[in-house]
Residue, then its C-alpha position, 0 to 999 in steps of 0.5 A: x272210582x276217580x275223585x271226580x266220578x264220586x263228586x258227579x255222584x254226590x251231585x246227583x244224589x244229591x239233587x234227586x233228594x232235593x227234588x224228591x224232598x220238594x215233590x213230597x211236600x207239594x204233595x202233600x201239602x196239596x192233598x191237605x189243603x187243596x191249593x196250588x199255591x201253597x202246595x208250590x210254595x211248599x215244594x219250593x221250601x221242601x227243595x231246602x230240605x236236603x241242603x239244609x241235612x247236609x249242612x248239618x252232617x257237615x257240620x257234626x263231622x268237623x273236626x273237633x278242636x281238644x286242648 
């Protein structure tokens, strides 16, 4: 595997959590509480939930500067 067929997959990993992140809230919110409103906004803030992970085990596996 090619560097750039591993990034095509990082990339589309990536996007299907980002979508299934944002469907589950909606979801569930919508189950919750019954409106279609909310349920949208909650989806949209569930869309943030994968890169907000990533940017955390960016930023645990970051080198660690010893001196």
């Amino acid at each position: 595997m090619d560097g750039n067929s591993f990034a095509i997959g990082v990339f589309i990993a990536f996007n299907v959590l980002s979508v299934a992140g944002g469907l589950f809230c909606a979801r569930r919110s919508y189950v919750r509480h019954r409106r279609p409103l909310r349920a949208f906004m909650a989806g949209v803030g569930g869309l943030f939930i994968a890169p907000a992970v990533l940017m955390v085990f960016v930023a645990l596996a970051r080198p660690q500067v010893r001196g």
